[in-house]
mmCIF file of the C-alpha atoms, coordinates in Angstrom:
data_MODEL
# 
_entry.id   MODEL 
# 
loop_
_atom_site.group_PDB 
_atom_site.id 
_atom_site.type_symbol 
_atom_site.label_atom_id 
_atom_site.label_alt_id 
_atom_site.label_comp_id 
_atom_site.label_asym_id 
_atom_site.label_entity_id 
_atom_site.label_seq_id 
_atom_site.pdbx_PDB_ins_code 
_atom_site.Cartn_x 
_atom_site.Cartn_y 
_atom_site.Cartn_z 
_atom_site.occupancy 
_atom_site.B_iso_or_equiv 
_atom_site.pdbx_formal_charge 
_atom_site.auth_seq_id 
_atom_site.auth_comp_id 
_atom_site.auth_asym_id 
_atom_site.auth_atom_id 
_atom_site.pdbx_PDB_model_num 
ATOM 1   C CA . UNK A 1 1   ? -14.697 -89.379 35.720 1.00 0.00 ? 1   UNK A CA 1 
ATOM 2   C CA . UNK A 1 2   ? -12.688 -88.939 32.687 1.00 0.00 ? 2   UNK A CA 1 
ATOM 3   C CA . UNK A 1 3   ? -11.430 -85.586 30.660 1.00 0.00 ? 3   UNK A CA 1 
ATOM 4   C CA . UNK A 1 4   ? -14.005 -85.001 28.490 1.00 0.00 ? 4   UNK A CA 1 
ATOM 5   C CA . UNK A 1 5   ? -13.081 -83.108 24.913 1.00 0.00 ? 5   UNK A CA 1 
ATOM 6   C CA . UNK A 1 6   ? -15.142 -80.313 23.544 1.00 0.00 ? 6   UNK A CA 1 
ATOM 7   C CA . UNK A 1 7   ? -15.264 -79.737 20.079 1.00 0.00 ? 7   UNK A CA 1 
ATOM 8   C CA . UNK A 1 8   ? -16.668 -76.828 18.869 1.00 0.00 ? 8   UNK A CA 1 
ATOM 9   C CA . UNK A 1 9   ? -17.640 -76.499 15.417 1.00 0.00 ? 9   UNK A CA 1 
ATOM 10  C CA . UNK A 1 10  ? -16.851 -73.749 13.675 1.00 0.00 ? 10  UNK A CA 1 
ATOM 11  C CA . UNK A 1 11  ? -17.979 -73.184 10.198 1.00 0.00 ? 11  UNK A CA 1 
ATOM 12  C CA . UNK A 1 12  ? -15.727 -71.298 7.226  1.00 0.00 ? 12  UNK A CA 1 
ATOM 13  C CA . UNK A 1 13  ? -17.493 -68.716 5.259  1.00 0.00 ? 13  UNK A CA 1 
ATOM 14  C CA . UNK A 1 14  ? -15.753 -69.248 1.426  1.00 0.00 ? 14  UNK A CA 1 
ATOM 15  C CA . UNK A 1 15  ? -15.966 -66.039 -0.549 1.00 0.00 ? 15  UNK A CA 1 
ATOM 16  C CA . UNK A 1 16  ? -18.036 -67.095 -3.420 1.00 0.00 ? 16  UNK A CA 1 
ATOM 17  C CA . UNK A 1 17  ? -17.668 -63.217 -5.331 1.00 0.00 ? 17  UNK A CA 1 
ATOM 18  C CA . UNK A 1 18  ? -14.434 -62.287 -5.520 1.00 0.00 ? 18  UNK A CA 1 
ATOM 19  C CA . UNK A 1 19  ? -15.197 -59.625 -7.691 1.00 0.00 ? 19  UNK A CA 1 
ATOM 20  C CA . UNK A 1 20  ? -17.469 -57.852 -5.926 1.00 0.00 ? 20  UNK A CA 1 
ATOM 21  C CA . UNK A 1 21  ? -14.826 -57.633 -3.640 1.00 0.00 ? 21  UNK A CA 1 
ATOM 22  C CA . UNK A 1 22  ? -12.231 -56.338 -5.790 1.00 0.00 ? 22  UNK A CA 1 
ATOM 23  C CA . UNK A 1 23  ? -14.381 -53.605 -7.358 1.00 0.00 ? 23  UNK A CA 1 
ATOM 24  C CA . UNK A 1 24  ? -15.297 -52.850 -3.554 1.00 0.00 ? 24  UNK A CA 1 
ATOM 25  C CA . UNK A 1 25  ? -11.428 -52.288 -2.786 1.00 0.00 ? 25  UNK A CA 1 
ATOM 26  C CA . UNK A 1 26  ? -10.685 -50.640 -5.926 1.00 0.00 ? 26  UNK A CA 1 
ATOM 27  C CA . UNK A 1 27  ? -13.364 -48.064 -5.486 1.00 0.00 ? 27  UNK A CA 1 
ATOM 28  C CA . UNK A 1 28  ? -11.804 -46.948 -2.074 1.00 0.00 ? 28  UNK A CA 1 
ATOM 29  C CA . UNK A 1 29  ? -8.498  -46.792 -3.456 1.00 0.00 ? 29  UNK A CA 1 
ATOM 30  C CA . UNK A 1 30  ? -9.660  -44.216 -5.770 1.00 0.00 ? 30  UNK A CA 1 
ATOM 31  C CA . UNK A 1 31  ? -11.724 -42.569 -3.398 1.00 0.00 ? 31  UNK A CA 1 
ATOM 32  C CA . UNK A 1 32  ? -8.636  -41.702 -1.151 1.00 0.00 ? 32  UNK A CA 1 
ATOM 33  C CA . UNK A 1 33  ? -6.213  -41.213 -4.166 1.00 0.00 ? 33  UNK A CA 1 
ATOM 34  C CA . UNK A 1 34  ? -9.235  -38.325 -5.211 1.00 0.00 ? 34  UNK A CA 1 
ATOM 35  C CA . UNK A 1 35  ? -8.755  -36.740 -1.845 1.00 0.00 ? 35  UNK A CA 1 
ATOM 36  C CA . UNK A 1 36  ? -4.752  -37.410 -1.670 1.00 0.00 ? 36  UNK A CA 1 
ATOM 37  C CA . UNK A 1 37  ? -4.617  -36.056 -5.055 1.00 0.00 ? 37  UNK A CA 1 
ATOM 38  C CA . UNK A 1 38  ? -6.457  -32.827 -4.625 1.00 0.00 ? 38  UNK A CA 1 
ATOM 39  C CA . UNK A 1 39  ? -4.181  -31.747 -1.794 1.00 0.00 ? 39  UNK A CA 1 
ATOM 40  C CA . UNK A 1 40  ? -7.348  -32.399 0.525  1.00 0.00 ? 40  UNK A CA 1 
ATOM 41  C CA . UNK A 1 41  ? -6.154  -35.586 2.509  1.00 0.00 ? 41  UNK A CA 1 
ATOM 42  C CA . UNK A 1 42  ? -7.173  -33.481 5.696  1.00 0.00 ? 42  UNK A CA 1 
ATOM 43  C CA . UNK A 1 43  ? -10.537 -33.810 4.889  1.00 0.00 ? 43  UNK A CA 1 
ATOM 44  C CA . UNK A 1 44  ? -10.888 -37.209 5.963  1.00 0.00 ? 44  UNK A CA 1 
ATOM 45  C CA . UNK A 1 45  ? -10.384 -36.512 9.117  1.00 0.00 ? 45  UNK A CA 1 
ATOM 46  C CA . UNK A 1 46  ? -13.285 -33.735 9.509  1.00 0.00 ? 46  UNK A CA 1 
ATOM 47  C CA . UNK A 1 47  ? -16.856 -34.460 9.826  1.00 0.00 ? 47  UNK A CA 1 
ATOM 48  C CA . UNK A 1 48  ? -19.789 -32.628 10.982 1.00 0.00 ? 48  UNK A CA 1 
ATOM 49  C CA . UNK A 1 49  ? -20.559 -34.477 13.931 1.00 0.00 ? 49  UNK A CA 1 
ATOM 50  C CA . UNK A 1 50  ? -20.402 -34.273 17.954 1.00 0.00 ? 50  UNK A CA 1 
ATOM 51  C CA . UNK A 1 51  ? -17.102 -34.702 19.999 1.00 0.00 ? 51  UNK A CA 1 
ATOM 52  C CA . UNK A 1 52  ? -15.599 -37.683 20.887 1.00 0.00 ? 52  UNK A CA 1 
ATOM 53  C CA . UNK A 1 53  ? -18.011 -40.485 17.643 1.00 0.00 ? 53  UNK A CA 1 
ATOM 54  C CA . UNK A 1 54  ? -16.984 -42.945 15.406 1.00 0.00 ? 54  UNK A CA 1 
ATOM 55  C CA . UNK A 1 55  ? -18.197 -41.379 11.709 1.00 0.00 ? 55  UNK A CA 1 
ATOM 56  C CA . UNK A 1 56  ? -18.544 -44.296 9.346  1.00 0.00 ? 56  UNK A CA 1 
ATOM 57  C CA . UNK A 1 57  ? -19.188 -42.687 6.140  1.00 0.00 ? 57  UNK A CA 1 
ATOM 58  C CA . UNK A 1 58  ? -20.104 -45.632 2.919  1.00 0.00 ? 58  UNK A CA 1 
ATOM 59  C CA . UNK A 1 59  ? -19.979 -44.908 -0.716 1.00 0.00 ? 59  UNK A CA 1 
ATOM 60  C CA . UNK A 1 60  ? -21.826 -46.952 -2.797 1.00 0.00 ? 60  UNK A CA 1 
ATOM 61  C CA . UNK A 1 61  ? -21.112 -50.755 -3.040 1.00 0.00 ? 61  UNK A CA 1 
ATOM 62  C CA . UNK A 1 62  ? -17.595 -49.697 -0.914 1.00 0.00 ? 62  UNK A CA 1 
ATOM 63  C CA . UNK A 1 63  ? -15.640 -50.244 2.454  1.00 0.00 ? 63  UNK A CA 1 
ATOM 64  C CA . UNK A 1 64  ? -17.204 -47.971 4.997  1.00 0.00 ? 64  UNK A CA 1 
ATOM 65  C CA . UNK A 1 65  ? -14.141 -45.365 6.113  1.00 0.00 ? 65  UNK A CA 1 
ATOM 66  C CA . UNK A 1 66  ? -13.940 -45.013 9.675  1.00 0.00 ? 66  UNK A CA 1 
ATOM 67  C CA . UNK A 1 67  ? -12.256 -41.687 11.305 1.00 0.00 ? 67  UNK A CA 1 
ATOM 68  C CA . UNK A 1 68  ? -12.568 -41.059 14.949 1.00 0.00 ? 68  UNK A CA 1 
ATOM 69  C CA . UNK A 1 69  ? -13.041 -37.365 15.537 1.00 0.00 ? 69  UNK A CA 1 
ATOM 70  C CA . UNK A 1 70  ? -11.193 -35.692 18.063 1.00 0.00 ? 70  UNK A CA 1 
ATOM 71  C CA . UNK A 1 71  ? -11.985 -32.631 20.863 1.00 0.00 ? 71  UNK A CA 1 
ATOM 72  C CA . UNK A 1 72  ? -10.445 -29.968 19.502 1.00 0.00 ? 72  UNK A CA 1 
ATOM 73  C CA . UNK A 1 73  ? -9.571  -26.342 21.139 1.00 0.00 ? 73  UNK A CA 1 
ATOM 74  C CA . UNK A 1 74  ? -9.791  -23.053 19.916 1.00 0.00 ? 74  UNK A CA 1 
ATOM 75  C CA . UNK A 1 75  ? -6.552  -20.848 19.482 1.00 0.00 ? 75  UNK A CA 1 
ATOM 76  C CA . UNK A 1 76  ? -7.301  -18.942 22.613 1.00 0.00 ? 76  UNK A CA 1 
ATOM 77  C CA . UNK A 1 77  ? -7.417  -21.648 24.714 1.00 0.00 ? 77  UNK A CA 1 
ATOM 78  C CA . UNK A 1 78  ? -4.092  -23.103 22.887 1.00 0.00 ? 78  UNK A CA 1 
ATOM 79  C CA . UNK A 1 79  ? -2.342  -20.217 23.622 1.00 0.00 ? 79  UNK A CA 1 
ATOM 80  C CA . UNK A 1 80  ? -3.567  -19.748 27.299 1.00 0.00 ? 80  UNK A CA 1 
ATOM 81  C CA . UNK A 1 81  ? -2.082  -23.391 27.602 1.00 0.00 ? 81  UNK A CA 1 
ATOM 82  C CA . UNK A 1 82  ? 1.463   -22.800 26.184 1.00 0.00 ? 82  UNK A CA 1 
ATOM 83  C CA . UNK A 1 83  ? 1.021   -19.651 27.996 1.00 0.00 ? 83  UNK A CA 1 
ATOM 84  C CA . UNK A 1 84  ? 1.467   -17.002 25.209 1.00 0.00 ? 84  UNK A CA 1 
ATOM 85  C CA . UNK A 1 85  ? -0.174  -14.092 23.891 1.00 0.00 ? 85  UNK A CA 1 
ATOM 86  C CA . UNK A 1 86  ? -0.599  -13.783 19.959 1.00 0.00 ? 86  UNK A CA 1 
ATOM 87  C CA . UNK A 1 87  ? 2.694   -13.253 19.115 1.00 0.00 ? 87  UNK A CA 1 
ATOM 88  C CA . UNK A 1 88  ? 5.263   -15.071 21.920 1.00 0.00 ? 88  UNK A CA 1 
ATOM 89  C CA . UNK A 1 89  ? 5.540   -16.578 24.913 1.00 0.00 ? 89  UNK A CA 1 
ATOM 90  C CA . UNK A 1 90  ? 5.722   -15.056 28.028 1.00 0.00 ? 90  UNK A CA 1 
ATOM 91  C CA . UNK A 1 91  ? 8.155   -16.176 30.679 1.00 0.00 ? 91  UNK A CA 1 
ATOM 92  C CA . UNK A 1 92  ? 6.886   -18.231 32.695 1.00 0.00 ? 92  UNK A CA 1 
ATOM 93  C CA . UNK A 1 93  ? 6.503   -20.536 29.839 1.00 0.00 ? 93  UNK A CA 1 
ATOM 94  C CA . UNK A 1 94  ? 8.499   -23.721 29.999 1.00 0.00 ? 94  UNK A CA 1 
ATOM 95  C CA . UNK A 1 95  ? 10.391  -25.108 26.626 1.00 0.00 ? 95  UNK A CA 1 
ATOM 96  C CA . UNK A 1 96  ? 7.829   -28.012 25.729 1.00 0.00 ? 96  UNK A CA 1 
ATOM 97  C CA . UNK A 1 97  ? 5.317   -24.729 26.146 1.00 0.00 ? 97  UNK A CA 1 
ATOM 98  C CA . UNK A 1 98  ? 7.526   -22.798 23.736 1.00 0.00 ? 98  UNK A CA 1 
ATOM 99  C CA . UNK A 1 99  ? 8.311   -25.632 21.352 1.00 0.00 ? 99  UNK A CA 1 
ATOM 100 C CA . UNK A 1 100 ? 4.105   -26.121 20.872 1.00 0.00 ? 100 UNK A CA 1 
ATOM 101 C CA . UNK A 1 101 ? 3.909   -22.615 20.363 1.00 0.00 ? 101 UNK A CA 1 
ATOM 102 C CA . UNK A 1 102 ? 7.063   -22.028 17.880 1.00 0.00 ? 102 UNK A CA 1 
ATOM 103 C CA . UNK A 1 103 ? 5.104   -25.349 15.779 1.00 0.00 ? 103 UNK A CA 1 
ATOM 104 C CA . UNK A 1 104 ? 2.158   -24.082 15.975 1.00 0.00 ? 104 UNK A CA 1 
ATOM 105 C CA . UNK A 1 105 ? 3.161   -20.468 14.436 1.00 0.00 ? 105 UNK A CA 1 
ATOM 106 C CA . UNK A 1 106 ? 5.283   -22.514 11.455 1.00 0.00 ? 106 UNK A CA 1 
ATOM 107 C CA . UNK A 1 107 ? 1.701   -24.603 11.139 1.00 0.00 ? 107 UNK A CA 1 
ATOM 108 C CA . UNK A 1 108 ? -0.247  -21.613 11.006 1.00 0.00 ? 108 UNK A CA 1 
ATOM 109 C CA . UNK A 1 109 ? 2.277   -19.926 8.383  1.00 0.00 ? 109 UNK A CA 1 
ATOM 110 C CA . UNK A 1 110 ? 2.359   -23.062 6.070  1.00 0.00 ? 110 UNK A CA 1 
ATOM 111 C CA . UNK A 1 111 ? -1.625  -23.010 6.408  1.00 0.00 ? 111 UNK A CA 1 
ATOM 112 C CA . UNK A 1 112 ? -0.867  -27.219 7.845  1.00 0.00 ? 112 UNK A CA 1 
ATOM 113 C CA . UNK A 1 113 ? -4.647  -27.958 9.643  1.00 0.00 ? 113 UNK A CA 1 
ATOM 114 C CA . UNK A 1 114 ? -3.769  -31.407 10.314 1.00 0.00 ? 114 UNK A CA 1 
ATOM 115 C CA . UNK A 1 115 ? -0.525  -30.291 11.459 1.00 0.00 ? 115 UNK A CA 1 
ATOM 116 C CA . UNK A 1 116 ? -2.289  -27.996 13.794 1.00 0.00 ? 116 UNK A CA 1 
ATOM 117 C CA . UNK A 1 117 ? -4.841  -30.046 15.045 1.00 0.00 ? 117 UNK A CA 1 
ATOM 118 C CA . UNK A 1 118 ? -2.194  -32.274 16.194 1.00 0.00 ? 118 UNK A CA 1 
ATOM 119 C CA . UNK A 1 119 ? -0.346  -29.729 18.232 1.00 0.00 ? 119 UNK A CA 1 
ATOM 120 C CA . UNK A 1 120 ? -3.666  -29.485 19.603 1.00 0.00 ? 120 UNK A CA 1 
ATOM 121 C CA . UNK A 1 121 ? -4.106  -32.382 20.817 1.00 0.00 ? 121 UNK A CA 1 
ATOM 122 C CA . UNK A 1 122 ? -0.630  -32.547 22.633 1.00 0.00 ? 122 UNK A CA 1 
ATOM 123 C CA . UNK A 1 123 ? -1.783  -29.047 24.365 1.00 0.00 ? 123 UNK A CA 1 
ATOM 124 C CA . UNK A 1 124 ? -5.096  -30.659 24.877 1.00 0.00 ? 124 UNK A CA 1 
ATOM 125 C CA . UNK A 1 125 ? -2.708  -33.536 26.607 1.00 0.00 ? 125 UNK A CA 1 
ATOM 126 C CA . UNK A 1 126 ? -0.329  -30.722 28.126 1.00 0.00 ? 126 UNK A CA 1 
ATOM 127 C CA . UNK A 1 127 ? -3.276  -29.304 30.214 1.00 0.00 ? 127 UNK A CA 1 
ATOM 128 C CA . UNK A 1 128 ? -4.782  -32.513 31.487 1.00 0.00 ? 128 UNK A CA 1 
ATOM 129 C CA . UNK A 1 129 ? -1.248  -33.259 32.773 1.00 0.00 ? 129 UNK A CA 1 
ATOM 130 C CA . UNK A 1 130 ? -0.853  -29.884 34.505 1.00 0.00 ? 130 UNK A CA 1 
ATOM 131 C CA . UNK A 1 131 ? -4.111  -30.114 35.962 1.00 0.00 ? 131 UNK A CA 1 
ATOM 132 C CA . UNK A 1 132 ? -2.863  -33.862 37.394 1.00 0.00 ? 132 UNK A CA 1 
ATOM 133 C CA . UNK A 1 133 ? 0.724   -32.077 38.603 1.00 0.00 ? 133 UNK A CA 1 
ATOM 134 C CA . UNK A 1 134 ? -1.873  -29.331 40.062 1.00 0.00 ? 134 UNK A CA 1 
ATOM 135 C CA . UNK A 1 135 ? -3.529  -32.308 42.761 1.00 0.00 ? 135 UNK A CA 1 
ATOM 136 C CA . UNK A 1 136 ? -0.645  -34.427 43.527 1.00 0.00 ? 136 UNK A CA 1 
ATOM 137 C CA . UNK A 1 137 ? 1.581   -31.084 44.821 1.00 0.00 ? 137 UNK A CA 1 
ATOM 138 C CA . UNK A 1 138 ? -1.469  -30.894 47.252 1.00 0.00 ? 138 UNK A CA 1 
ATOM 139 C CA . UNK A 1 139 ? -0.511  -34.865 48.617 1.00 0.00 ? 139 UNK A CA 1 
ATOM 140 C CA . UNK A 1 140 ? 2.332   -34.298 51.117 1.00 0.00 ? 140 UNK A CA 1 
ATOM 141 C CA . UNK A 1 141 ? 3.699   -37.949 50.889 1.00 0.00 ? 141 UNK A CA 1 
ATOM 142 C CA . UNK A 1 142 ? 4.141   -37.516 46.809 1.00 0.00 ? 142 UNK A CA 1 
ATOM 143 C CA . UNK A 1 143 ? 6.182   -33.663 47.834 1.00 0.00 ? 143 UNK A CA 1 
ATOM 144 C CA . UNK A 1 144 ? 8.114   -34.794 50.421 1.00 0.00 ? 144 UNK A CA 1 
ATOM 145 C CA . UNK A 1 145 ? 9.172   -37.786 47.670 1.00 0.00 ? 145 UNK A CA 1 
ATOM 146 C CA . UNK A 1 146 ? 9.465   -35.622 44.950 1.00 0.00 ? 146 UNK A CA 1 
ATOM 147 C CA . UNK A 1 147 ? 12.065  -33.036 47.453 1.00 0.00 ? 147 UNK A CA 1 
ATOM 148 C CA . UNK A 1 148 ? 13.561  -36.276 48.232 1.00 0.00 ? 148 UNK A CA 1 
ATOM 149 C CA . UNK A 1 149 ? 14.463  -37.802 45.129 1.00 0.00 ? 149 UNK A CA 1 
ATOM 150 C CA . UNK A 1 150 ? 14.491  -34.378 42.626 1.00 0.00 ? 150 UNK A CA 1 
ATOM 151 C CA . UNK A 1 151 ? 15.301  -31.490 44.943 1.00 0.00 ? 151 UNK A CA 1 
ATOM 152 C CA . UNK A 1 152 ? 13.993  -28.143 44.262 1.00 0.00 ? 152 UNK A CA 1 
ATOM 153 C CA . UNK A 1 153 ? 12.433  -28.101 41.253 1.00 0.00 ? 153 UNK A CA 1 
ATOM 154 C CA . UNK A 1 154 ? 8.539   -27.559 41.029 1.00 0.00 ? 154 UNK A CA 1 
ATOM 155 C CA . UNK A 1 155 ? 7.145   -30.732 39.695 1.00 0.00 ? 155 UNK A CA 1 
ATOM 156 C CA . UNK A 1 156 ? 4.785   -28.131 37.057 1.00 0.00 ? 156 UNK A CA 1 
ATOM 157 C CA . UNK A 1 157 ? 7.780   -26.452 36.111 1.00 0.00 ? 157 UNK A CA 1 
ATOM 158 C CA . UNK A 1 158 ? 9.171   -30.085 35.463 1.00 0.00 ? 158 UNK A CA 1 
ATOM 159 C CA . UNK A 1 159 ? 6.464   -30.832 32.999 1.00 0.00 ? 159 UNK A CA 1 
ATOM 160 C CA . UNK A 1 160 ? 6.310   -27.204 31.331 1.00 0.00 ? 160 UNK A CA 1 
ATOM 161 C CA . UNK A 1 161 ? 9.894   -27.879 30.023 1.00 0.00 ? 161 UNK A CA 1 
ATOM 162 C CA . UNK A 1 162 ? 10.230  -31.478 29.266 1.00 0.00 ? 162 UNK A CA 1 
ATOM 163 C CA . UNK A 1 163 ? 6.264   -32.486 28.569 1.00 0.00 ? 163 UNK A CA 1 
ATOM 164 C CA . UNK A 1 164 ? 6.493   -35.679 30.019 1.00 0.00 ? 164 UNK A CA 1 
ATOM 165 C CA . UNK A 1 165 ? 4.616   -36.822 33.044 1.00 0.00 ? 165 UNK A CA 1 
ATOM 166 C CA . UNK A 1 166 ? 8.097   -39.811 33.308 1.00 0.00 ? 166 UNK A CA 1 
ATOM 167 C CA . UNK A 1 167 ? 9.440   -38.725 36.343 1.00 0.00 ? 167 UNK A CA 1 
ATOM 168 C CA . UNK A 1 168 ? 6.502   -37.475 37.898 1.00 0.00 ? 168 UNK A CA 1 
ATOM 169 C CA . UNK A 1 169 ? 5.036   -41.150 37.315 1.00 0.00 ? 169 UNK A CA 1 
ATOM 170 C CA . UNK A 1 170 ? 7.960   -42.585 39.155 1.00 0.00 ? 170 UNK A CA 1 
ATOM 171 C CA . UNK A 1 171 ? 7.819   -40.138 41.777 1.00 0.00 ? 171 UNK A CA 1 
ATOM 172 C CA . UNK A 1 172 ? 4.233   -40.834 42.331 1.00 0.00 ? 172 UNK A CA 1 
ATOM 173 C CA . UNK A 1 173 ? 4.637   -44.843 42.393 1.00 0.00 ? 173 UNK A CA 1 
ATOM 174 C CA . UNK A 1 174 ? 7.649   -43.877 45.264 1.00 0.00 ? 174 UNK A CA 1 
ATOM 175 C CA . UNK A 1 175 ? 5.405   -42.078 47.252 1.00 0.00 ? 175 UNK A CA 1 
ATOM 176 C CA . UNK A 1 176 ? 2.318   -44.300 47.616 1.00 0.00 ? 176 UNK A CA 1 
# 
């Protein structure tokens, strides 16, 4: 039996109304410049919705905007996370801790909310991490490794001061 060749057709849509197009593009541009140009460009990114959508929100005859919304904290659990009280960090705080904290406070000053919901989100990051550091200290294989190759240093206390899970990674592909 021979190759056979399949051909598939596939059809080419032609845009017939380029205008409506245009007019469809230009009303978004002026949309955002509104926003960017009442200081309000933050507002894009917050809707009224549940944790974790997609919001598409249309204007009339215009490109739907699409913003993902994220989870977001409150400040007490941002601050039991970089490990501070209201006003500093306490010791046991690592640098990346301090360095989210000392942002946050210059965020918080300037009155920056997209600023600080991005700090968030790297605390929101920071914890998940600590909680993954939290189970692999309890697999012996991955401490004995981590002794091994690092030494002393607690593998938490690792990721409190540089807030990257690099060498724990590395570690952890050693180990299994």
């Amino acid at each position: 039996m021979g190759n056979k060749k399949v051909v598939k057709e596939v059809k080419v849509q032609e845009i017939t109304n380029i205008e409506t197009s245009l007019d469809e593009i230009t009303n978004m541009e002026e949309y955002i410049s509104q926003i960017v140009g009442n200081g309000n460009f933050y507002n894009l990114n917050k809707e009224e919705t549940p944790q974790n959508t997609i919001v598409v929100r249309e204007e009339e005859k215009s490109f739907g905007f699409i913003s993902v919304v994220a989870n977001t904290i409150s400040e007490e659990e941002f601050l039991a996370i970089v490990d501070a009280d209201g006003k500093r960090c306490k010791r046991s705080a690592g640098l990346y801790q301090q360095s989210l904290f000392s942002r946050y406070m210059a965020a918080k000053k300037e009155e920056d909310y997209g600023y600080i919901q991005d700090i968030f989100e790297k605390a929101v990051e920071l914890r998940d991490n600590l909680e993954r550091v939290t189970e692999l200290k309890k697999n012996k294989s991955f401490m004995k490794e981590w002794r091994q190759n690092v030494g002393r240093v607690n593998p938490e206390s690792e990721l409190k001061n540089s807030g990257s899970m690099r060498k724990i990674h590395i570690i952890e592909s050693l180990s299994m």
